[in-house]
C-alpha positions as CSV (number, residue, x, y, z in Angstrom):
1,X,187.7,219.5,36.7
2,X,184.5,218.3,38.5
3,X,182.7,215.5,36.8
4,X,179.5,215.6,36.4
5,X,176.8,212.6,35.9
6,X,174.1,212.1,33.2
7,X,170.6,211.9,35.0
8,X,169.4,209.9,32.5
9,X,172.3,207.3,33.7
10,X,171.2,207.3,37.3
11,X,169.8,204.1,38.6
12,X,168.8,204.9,41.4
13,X,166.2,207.5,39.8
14,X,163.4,205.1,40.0
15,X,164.4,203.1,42.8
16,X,161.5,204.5,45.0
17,X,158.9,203.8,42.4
18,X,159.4,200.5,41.5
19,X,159.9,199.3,45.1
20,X,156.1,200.2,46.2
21,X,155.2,198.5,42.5
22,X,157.0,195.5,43.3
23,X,155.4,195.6,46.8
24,X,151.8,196.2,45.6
25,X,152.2,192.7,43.7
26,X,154.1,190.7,46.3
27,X,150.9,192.0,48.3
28,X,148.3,191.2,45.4
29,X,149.9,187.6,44.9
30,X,150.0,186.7,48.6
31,X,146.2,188.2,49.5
32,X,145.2,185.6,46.0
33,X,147.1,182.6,48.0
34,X,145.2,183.0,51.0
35,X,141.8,183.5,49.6
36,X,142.2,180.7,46.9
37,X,139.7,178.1,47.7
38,X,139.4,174.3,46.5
39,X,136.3,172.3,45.6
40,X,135.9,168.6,45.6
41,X,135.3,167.4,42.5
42,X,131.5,166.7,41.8
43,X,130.2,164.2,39.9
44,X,126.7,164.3,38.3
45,X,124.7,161.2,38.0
46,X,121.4,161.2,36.1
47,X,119.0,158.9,37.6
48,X,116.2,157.5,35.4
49,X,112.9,155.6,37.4
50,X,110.9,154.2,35.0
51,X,106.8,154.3,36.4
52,X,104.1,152.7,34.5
53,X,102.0,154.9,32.7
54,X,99.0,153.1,33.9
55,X,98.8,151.8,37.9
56,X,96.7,149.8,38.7
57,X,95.7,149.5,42.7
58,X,93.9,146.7,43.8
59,X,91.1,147.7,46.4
60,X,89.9,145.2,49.3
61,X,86.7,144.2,49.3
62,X,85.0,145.7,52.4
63,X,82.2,143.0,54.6
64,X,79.3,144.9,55.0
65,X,78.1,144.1,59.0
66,X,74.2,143.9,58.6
67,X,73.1,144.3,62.6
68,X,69.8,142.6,63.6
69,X,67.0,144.6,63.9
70,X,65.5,145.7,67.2
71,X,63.6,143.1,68.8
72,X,59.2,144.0,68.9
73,X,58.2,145.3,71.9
74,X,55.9,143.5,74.2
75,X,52.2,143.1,73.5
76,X,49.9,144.9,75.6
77,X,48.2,142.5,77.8
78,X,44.5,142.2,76.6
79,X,42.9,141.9,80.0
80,X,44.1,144.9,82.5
81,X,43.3,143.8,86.2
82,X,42.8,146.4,88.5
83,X,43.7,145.7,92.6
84,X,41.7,147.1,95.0
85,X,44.3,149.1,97.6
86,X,42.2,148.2,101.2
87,X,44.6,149.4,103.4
88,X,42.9,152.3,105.2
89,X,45.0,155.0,105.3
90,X,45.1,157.2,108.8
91,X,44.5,160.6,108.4
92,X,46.6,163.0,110.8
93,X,44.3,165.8,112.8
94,X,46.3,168.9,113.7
95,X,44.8,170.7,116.4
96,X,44.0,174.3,117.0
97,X,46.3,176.1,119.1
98,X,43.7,179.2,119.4
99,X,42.3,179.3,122.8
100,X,38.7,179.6,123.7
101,X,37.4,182.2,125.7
102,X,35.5,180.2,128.0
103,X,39.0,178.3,128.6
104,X,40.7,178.4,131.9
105,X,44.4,180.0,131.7
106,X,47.2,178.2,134.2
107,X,49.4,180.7,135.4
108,X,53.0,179.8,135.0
109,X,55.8,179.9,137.6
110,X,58.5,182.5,138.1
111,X,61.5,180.2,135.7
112,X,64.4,179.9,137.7
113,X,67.6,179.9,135.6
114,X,70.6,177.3,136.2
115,X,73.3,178.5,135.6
116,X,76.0,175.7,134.5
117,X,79.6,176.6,135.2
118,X,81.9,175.8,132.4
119,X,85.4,175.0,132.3
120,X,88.1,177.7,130.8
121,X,91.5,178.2,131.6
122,X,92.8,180.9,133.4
123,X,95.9,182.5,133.1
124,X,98.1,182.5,136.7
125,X,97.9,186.0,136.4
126,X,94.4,187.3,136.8
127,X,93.5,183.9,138.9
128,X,92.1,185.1,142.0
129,X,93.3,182.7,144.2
130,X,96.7,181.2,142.9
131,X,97.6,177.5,142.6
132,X,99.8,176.4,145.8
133,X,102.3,173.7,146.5
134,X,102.0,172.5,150.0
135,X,104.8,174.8,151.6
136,X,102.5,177.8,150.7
137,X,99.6,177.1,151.8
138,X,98.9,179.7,154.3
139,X,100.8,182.5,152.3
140,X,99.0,185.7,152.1
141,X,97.8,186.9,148.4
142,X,100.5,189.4,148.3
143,X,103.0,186.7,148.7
144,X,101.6,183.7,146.5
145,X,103.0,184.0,143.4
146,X,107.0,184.9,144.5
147,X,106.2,181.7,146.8
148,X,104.8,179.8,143.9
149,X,107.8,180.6,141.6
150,X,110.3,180.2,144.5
151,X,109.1,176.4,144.8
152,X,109.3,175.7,141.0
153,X,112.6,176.9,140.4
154,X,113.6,174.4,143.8
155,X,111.8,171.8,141.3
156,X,113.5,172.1,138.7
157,X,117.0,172.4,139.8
158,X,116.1,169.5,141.6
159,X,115.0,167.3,139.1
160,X,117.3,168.8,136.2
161,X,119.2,166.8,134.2
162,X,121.2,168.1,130.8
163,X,120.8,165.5,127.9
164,X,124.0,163.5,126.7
165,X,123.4,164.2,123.6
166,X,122.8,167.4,123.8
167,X,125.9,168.6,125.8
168,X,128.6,165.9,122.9
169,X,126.6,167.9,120.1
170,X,126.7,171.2,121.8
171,X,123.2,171.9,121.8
172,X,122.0,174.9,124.2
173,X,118.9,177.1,124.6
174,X,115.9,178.2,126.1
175,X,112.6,175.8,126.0
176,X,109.1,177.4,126.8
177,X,106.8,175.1,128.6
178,X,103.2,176.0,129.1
179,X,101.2,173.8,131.3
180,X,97.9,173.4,133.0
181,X,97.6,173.3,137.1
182,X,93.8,171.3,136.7
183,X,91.1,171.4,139.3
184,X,92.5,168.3,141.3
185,X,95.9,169.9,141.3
186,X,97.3,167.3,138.4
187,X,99.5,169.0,135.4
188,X,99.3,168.8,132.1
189,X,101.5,170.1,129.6
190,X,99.8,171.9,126.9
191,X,102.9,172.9,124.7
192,X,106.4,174.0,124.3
193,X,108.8,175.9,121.9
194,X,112.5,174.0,122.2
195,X,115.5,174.4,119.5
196,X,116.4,170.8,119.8
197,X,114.1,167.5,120.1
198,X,116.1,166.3,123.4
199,X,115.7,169.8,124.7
200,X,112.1,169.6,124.5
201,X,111.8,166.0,126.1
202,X,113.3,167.1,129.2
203,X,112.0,170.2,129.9
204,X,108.3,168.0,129.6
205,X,109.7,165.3,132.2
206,X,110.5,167.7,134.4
207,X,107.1,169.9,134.5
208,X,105.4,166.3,134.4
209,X,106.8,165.5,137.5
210,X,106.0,168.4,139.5
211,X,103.3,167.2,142.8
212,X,99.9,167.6,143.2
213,X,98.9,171.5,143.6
214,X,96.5,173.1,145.4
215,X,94.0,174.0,142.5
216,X,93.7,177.9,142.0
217,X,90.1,179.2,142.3
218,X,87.7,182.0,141.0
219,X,85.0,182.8,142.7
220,X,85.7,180.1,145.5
221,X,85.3,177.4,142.5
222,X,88.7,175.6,142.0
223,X,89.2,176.7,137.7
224,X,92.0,175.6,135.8
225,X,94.5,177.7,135.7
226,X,97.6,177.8,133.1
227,X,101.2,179.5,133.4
228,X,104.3,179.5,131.1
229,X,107.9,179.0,132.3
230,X,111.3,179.3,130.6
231,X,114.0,176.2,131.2
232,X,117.3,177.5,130.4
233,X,119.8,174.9,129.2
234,X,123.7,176.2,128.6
235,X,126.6,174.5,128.8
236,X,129.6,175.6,131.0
């Protein structure tokens, strides 16, 4: 015979039940822990300032600064002397320019104009007749300026010399000289274009030593005449 169990006698009937209730309040009770706050105690203190109903401010006496009055001004002198000016005063006559008719007109002179020649720099390459060294003087035209560059470049080979510090700082480049061949021949630097200082020093010493040219000329009057030349420096 099977036995059978009362439901009513089943524990287990509302286990499900009173688990999630139980769990609702273990929930409820923690959430209230961690949201209860504390307050310091704060005391109240009544403060009491007694003022007088009646104040009485004492008021400084203020100094009134009378100033003086203007002084009178000065009587009008009873007697007014009047001073003869005798100085004669010359009087300037301006003359008529109109001419009369009875007047004899001078004929003037043909004017002859002067003309004054005036300095200005040339470049090398329009000059008419090129600035020389010595070695080319008697170059034709055609051949002047490949003669003219052939004897710089002997210059400055010549007369080269690579800066110290440039070559223990590594310092390389091109520097543009542009200088002036004057009417005696002289040279003058006019400017340059260097990426280093010591660079630019040298390539100046070594234009400023070039010899005295034979002046270029335009229109068989010796003109000055400028020209612009590269100096390579690079280290090997």
């Amino acid at each position: 015979m099977e036995l059978k169990k009362n439901p009513k006698a089943d524990i287990r009937r509302y286990s499900g039940v009173l688990f999630a209730l139980g769990l609702a309040v273990a929930s409820a009770l923690m959430w209230a822990a961690i949201e209860y706050k504390q307050y310091d105690k704060v005391e109240k203190f009544d403060y009491v300032m007694e003022v007088d109903d009646q104040l009485e401010e004492d008021v400084p006496m203020t100094e009134q600064i009378k100033t003086p009055p203007p002084p009178p001004p000065p009587a009008a002198p009873e007697i007014i002397q009047v001073v003869e000016d005798e100085e004669e005063v010359e009087e300037t006559v301006i003359e008529s320019t109109e001419t009369d008719q009875n007047e004899e007109i001078v004929e003037v002179e043909e004017i002859v104009e002067v003309e004054v020649p005036v300095d200005v720099d040339v470049p090398f390459a329009v000059i008419e007749d090129k600035p020389m060294f010595e070695q080319c003087k008697n170059v034709p035209k055609a051949e002047q300026f490949a003669c003219f560059k052939e004897n710089l470049d002997k210059h400055v080979r010549k007369t080269f010399e690579y800066p110290e510090i440039a070559q223990e700082m590594g310092i390389q480049g091109r520097v543009y000289v542009s200088f002036r061949i004057n009417k005696d021949g002289t040279v003058t630097v006019l400017n340059t274009r260097a990426p280093d200082k010591s660079l630019d020093k040298e390539a100046r010493r070594i234009i400023n030593t070039l010899p005295k040219l034979i002046p270029g000329k335009q229109r068989g009057r010796p003109t000055p005449v400028t020209f612009a030349y590269p100096i390579v420096f690079k280290l090997n």
